[in-house]
C-alpha positions as a printed NumPy array, in Angstrom:
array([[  0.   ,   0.   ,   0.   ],
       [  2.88 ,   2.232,   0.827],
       [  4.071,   1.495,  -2.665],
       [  1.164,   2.555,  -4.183],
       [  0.927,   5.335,  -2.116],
       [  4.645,   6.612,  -3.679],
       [  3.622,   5.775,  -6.576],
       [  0.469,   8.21 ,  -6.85 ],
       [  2.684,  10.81 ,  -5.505],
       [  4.878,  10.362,  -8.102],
       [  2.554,  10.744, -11.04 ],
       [  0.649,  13.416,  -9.25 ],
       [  3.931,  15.445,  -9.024],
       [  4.637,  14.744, -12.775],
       [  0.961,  15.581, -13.771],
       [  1.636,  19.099, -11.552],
       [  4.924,  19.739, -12.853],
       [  3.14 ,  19.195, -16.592],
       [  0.181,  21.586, -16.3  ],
       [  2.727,  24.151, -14.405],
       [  5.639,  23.708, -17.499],
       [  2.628,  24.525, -20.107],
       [  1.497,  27.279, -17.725],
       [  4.495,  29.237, -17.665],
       [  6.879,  27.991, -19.906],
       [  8.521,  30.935, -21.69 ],
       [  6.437,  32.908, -24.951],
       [  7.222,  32.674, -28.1  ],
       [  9.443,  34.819, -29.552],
       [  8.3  ,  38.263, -29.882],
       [  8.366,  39.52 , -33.602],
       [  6.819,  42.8  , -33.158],
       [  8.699,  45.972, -34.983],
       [  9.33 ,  48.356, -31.608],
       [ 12.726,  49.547, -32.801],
       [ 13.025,  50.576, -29.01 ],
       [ 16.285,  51.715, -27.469],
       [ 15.126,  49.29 , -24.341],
       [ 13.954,  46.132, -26.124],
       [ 15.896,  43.34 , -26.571],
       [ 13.695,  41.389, -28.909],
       [ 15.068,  40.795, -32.702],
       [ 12.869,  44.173, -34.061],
       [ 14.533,  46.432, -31.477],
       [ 17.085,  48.907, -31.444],
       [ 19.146,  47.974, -27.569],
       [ 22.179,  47.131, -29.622],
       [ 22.049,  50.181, -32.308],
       [ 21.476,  53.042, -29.388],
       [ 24.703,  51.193, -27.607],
       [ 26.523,  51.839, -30.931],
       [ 25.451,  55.601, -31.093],
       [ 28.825,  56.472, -28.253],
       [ 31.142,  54.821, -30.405],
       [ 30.063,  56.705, -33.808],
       [ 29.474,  60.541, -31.645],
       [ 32.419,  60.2  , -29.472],
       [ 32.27 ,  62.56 , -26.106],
       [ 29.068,  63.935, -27.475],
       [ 25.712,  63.646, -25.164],
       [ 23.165,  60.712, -26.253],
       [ 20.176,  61.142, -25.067],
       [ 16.515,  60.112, -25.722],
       [ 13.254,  62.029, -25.897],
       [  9.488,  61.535, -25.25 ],
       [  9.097,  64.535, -26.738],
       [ 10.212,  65.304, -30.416],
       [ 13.51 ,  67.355, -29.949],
       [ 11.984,  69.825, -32.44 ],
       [  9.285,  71.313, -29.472],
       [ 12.161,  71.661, -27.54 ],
       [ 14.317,  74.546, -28.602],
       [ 16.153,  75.372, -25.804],
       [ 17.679,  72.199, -26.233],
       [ 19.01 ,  72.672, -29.314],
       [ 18.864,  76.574, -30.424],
       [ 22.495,  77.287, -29.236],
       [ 23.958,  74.142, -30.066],
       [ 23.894,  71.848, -33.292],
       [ 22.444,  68.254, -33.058],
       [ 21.151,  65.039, -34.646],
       [ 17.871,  63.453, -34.906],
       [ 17.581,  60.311, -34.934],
       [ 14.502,  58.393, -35.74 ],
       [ 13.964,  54.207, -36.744],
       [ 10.929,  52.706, -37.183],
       [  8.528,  51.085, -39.556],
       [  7.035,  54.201, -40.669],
       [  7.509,  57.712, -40.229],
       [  4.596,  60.043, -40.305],
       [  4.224,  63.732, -39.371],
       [  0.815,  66.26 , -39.619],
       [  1.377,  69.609, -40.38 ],
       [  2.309,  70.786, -37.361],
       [  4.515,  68.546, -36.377],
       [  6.359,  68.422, -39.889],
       [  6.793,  72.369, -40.118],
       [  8.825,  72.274, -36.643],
       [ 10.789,  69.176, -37.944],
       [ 11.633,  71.395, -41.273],
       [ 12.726,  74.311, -38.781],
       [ 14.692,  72.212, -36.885],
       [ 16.939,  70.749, -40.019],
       [ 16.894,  74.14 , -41.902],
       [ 18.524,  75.699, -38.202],
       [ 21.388,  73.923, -39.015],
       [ 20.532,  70.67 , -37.435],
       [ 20.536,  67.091, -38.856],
       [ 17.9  ,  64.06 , -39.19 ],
       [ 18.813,  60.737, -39.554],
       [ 15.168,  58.922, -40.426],
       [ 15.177,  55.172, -41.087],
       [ 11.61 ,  54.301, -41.97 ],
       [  9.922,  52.336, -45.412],
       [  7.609,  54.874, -45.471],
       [  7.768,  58.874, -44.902],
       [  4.293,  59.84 , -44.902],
       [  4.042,  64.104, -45.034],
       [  7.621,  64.428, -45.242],
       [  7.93 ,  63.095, -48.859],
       [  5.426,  65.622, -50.216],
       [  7.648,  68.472, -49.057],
       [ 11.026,  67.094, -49.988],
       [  9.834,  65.877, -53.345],
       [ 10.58 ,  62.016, -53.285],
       [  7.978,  58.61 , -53.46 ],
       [  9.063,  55.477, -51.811],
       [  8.421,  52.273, -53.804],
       [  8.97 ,  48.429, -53.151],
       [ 10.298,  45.513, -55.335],
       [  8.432,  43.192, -56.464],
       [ 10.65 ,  40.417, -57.882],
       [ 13.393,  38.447, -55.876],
       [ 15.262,  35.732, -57.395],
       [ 17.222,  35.039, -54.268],
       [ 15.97 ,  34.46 , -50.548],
       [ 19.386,  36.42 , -49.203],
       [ 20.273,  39.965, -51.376],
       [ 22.719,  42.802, -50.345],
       [ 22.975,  46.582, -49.865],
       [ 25.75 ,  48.88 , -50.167],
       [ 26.856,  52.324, -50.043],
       [ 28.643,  54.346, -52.58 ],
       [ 31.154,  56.076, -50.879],
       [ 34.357,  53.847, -52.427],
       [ 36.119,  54.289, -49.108],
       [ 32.956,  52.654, -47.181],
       [ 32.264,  49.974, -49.312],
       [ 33.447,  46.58 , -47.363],
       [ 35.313,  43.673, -48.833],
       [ 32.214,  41.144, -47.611],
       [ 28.429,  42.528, -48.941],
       [ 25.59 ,  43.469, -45.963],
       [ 23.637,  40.229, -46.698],
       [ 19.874,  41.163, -45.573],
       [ 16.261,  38.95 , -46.372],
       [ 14.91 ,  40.487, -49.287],
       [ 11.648,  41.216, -47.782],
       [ 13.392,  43.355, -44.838],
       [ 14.959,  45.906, -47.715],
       [ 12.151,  45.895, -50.426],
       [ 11.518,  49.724, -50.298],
       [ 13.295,  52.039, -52.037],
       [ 13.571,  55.842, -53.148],
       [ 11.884,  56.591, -56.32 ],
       [ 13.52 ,  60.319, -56.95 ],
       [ 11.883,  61.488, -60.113],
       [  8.277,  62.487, -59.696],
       [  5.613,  63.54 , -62.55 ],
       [  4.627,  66.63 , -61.949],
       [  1.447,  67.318, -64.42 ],
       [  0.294,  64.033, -66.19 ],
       [ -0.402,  66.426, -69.403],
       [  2.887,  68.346, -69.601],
       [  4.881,  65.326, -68.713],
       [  7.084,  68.139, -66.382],
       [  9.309,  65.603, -64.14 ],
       [ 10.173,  67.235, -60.774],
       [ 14.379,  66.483, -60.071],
       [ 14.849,  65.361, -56.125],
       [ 17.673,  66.813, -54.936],
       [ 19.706,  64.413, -52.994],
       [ 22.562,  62.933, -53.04 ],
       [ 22.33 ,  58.861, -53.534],
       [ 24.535,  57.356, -50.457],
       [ 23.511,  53.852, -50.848],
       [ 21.936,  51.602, -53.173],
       [ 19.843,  47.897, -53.489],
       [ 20.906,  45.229, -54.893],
       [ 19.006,  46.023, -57.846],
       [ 20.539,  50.049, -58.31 ],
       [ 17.867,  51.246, -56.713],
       [ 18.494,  53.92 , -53.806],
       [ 18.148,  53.198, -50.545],
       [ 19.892,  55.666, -48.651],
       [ 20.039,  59.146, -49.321],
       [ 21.08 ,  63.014, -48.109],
       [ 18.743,  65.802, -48.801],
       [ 20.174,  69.508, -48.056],
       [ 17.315,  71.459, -46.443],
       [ 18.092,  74.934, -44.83 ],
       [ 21.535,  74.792, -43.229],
       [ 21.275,  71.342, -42.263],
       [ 20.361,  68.103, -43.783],
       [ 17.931,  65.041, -43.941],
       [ 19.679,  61.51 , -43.795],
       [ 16.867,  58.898, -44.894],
       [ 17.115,  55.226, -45.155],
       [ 14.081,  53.322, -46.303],
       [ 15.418,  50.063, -44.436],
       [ 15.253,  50.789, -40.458],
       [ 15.247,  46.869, -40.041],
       [ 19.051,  46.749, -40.898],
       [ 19.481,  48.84 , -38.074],
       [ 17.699,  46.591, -35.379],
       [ 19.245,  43.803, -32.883],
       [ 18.262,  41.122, -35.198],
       [ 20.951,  41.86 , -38.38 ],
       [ 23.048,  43.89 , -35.963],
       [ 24.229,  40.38 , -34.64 ],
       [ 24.21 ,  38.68 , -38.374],
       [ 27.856,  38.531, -40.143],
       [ 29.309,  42.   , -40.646],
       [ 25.942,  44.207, -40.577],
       [ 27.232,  46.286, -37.739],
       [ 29.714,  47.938, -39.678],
       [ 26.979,  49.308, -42.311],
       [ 24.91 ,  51.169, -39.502],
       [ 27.914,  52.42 , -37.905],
       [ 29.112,  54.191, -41.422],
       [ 25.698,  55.124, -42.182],
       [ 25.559,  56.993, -39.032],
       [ 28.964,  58.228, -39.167],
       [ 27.787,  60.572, -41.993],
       [ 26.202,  63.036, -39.248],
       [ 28.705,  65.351, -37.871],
       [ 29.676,  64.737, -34.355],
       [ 27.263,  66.888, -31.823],
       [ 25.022,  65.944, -29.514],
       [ 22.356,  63.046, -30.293],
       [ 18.938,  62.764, -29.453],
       [ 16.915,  59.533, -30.001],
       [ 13.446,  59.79 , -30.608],
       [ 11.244,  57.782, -28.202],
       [  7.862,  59.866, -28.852],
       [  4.828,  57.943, -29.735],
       [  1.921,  59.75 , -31.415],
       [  4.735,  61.648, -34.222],
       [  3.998,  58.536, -36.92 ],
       [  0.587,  57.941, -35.595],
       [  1.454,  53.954, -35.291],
       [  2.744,  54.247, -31.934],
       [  6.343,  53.772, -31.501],
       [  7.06 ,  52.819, -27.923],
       [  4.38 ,  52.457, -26.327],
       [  4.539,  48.095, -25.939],
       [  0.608,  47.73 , -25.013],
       [ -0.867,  49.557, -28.18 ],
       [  1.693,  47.723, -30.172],
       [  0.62 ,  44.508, -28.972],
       [ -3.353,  45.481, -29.142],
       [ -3.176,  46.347, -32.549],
       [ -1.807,  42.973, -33.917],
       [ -3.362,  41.509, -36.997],
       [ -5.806,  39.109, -35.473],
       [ -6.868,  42.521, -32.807],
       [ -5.779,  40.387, -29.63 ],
       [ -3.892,  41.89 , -26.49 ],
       [ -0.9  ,  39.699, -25.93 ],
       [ -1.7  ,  39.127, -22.767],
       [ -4.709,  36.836, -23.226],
       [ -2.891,  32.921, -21.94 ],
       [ -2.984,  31.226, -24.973],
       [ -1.256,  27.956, -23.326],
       [ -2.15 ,  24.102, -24.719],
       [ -3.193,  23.29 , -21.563],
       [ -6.058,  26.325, -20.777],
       [ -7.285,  25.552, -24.708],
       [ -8.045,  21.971, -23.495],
       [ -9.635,  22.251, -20.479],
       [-12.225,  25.02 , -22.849],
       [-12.907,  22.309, -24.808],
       [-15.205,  19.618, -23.553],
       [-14.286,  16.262, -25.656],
       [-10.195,  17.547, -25.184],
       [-10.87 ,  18.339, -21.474],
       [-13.115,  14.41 , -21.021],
       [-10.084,  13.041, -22.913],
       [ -7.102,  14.502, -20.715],
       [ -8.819,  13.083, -17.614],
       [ -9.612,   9.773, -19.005],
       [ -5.97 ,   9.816, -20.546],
       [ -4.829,  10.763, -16.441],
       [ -7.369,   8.292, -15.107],
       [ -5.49 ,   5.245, -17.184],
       [ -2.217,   6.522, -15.783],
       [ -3.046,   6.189, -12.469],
       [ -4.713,   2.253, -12.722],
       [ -1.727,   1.525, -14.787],
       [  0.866,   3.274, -12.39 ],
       [ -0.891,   1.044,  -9.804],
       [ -1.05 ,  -2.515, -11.619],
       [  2.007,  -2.562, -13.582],
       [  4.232,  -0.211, -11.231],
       [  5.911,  -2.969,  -9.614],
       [  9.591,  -2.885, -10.972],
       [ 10.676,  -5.764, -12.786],
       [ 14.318,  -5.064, -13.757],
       [ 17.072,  -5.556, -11.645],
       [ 18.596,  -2.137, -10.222],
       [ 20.296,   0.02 , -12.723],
       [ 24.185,   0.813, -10.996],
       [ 24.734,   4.173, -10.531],
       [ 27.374,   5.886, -13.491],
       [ 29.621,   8.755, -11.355],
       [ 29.645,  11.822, -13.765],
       [ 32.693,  12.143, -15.868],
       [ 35.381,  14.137, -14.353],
       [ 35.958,  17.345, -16.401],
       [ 39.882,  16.646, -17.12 ],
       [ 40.349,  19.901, -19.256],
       [ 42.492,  22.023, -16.878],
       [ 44.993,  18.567, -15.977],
       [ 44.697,  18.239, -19.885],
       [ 45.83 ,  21.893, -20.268],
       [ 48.63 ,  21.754, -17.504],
       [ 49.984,  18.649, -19.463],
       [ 50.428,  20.294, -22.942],
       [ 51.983,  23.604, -20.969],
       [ 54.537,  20.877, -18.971],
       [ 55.463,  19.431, -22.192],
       [ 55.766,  22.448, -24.606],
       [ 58.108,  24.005, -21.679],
       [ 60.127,  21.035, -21.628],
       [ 61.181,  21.496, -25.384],
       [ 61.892,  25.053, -24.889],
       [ 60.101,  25.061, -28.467],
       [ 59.153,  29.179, -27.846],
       [ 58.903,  29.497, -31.629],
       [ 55.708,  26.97 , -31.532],
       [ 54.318,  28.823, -28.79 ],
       [ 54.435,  32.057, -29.851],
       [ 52.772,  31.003, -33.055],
       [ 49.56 ,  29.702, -31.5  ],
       [ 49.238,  32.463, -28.688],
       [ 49.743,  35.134, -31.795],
       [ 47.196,  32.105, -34.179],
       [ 44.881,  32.224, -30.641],
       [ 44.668,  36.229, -31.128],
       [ 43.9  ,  36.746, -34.176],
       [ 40.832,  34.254, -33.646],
       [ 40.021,  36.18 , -30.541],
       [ 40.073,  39.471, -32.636],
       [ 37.923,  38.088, -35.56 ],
       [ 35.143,  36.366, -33.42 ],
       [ 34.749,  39.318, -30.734],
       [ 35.621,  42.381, -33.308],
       [ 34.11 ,  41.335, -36.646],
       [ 37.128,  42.321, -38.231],
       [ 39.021,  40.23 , -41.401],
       [ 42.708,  38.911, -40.104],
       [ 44.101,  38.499, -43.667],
       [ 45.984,  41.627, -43.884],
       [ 47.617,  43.278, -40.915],
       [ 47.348,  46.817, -42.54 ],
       [ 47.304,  50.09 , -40.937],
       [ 43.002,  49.937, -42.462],
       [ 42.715,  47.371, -40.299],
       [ 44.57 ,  48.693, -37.027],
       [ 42.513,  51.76 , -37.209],
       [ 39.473,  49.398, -37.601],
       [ 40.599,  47.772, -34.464],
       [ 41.351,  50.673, -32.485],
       [ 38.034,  52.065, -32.981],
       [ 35.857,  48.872, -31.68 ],
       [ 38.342,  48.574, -29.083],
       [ 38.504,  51.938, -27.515],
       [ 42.211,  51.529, -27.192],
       [ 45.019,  53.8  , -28.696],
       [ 46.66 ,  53.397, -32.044],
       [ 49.741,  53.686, -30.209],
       [ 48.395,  50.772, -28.165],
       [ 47.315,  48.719, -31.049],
       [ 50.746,  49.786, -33.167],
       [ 52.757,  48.216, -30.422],
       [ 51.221,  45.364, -30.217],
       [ 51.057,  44.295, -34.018],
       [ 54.686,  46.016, -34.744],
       [ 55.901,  43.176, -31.799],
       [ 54.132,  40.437, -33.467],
       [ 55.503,  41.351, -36.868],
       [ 58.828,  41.143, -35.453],
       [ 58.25 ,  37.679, -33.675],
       [ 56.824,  36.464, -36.706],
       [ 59.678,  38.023, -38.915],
       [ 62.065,  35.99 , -36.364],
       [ 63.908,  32.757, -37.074],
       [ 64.725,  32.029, -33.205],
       [ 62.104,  33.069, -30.368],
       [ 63.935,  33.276, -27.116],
       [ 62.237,  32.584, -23.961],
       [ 62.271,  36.512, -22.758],
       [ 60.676,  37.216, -26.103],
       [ 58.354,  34.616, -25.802],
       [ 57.341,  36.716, -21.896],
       [ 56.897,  40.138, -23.962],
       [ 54.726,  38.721, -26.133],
       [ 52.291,  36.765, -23.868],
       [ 52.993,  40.603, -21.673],
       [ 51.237,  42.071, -24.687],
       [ 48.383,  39.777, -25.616],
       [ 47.487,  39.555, -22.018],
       [ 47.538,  43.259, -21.76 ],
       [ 45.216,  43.655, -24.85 ],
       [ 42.734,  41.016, -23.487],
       [ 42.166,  42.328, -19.726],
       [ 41.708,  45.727, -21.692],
       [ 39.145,  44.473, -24.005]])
């Protein structure tokens, strides 16, 4: 009886644990298009605001609820940038003619959006999308020769479909074409702009009709960082402000619960959509899960007698990886071989460099120690010294054993500081 008794507990504890697992097991994850500077999720913007320090270096970054345009004592006596990402961009009247007061002041406005609803009317450009793809993966790049990178910005075709159409019919009887002026900064992989400059007043607009290459999800993806850190780095360097105001583009930017409300199907997010609460609704499911318990439990108690000898107990592997360490160590330093050493602690940090840094290891060029310097917040002198050192250890037929301790002095150095 006692037996039994266990056994009960046992399946009532797995039943429990069951219903508790489908309860509160994690959500899916969340696809919705926030571009927030606080959300984490694949359509935000947590890893783009992070990279706004390294692109406007010692200059204040800051967001606002407010558009920084109804705020001019914030930015009458000293320039700044706008910056704006999301899905769409839309301004009324009002709202436009202080954003048009704010870039002709002498300001700038960086806009990444597939849509600019108002703002094209006045700056004299249409958006458009593609309609034919004859590859899953396509690429963007910009124009500037000394920008363009060695590897392409690989992107999903559907996440940089819009483009800038820049010539605009005037009068459909005169055939009169209105000329856009802007200056084409990047382009689609079909030639068609993506990514342009307009001049207005004394400052400029900045617009990019693909915000989603600027949120965490192809941030992380191959070398996509390094296209929304030199689109950015066309802004001069003065104080940033991020836009976190919600009723500007009339979606709602920020604001996660009216996001969420207005999904496709019209359901709040928060309704518990679990397995388990849809089968206890249902009254066959819900007559079937108890039956489907109910023949647990007789069988738990007929056929729960073990019948099987007792399995031995297997101890845990010991992890042997630092004894397997300290043996290689014991056994290079007993051949004195310092050139073989040097070789894979110099093979170890290039690795390091490539998988933290993004950065290509081919060429040890001065390109690439600048590229290095600037992810890694360190010095060229810093960098120079290191790389000049390993260029001489590498040059070297015969690696001593104090050269060997400057150059593990060095690499150590540059990890702690990175």
């Amino acid at each position: 009886m006692k037996k039994h008794r266990l056994y009960l507990l046992i399946l009532f504890s797995t039943v429990l644990g069951f219903v508790l697992v489908e309860i509160y097991k994690p959500k899916p994850i969340d696809w919705t298009q926030t571009y927030s500077s606080k959300d984490k999720i694949p359509y935000g913007c947590e890893l783009l605001y992070k990279l706004l320090p390294q692109v406007f270096r010692n200059q204040q970054i800051s967001d606002s609820k407010v558009p920084i345009y109804h705020k001019k004592a914030a930015w009458k006596n000293r320039k700044s940038n706008y910056i704006y990402v999301y899905q769409y961009f839309r301004a009324d009247s009002i709202n436009l003619k202080k954003l048009l007061a704010y870039v002709g002041a002498g300001n700038n406005a960086f806009i990444a959006a597939e849509d600019f609803y108002g703002l094209n009317d006045t700056l004299h450009f249409e958006t458009a999308y593609l309609r034919k793809f004859t590859k899953d993966s396509v690429n963007i790049s910009l124009e500037n020769p000394a920008l363009k990178p060695n590897k392409p910005y690989l992107y999903h075709h559907q996440s940089i479909g819009s483009y800038f159409s820049l010539d605009l019919p005037k009068d459909s009887l005169k055939k009169v074409i209105i000329k856009t002026n802007a200056e084409i900064l990047g382009k689609n992989y079909d030639g068609k702009p993506n990514f342009i400059k307009i001049n207005f007043g004394k400052g400029s607009f900045y617009l990019s009709t693909t915000p989603k290459a600027f949120s965490n999800f192809y941030l992380v993806k191959d070398n996509n960082a390094d296209y929304a850190f030199k689109a950015l780095s066309y802004l001069p360097e003065n104080q940033v402000f991020w836009d976190e105001y919600v009723s500007i583009v009339g979606f709602g930017k920020k604001d996660r619960s009216i996001l969420k409300a207005k999904n496709a199907k019209g359901e709040d997010d928060d309704i518990d959509t679990s397995p388990f609460k849809f089968i206890v609704s249902q009254p066959a499911l819900k007559c079937a899960y108890f039956i489907t318990l109910a023949s647990l439990f007789i069988y738990l108690i007929f056929e729960g007698k073990r019948k099987q000898r007792i399995i031995p107990i297997i101890e845990t592997p010991q992890n042997t990886s630092l004894a397997f360490v300290e043996t290689i160590g014991a056994l290079y330093y007993n051949q004195k071989d310092h050139q073989a050493i040097s070789v894979k602690k110099i093979t170890y940090l290039l690795a390091y460099i490539r998988n933290k840094f993004h950065l290509k290891t081919t060429v040890i060029d001065q390109e690439f120690r600048d590229d290095l310097s600037r992810k890694t917040n360190l010095t060229i002198a810093e960098i120079n010294e290191l790389f000049d050192y390993v260029e001489n250890i590498q040059a070297s037929e015969k690696v001593t054993e104090k050269d060997l301790i400057k150059l593990n002095k060095y690499i150590e150095d540059f990890y702690q500081k990175t």
